[in-house]
N, C-alpha and C positions, 0 to 999 in steps of 0.2 A: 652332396657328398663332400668330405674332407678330404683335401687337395692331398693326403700324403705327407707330412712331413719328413716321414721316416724311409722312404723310398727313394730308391738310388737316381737322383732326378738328371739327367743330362743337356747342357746346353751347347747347340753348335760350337767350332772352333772359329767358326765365320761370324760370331755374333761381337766379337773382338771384347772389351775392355772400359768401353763407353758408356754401359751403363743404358742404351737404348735398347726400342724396343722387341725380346725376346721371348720366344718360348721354350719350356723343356719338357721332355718325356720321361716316362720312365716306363716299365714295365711291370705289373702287378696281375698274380694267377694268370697269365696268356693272356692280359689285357691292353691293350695299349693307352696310356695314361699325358695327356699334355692338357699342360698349364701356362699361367701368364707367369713369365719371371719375377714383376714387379710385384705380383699381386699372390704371393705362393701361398696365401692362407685362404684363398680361395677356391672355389670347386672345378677341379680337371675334366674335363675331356676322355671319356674313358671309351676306345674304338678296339674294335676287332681287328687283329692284325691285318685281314685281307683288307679292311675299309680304308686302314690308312697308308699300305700298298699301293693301293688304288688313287688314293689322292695325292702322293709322291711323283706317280707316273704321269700325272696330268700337270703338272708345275713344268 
């Protein structure tokens, strides 16, 4: 899959300015979409919002 590039991709406020490493999401048809920052021409990560719910609550 094509990572999006035209998808409103978001990256934490906590990810600062340095250029390490991060990921961003976005949202596509009720899909939940993340990717590597560094690597954005690559293929996302596309979860169901409850799966990635689910994996927020356990961090």
């Amino acid at each position: 899959m094509n990572a999006g590039l035209h998808m409103a991709w978001r990256t934490s406020s906590h990810s600062g300015t340095g250029g390490g490493d991060c990921v961003e999401v976005a949202i596509d048809d009720q899909t939940l979409c993340v990717r590597d920052s560094k690597v954005q021409t690559a293929a996302a990560l596309r979860l169901q919002p409850h799966i990635w719910e689910g994996f927020l609550s356990r961090l």
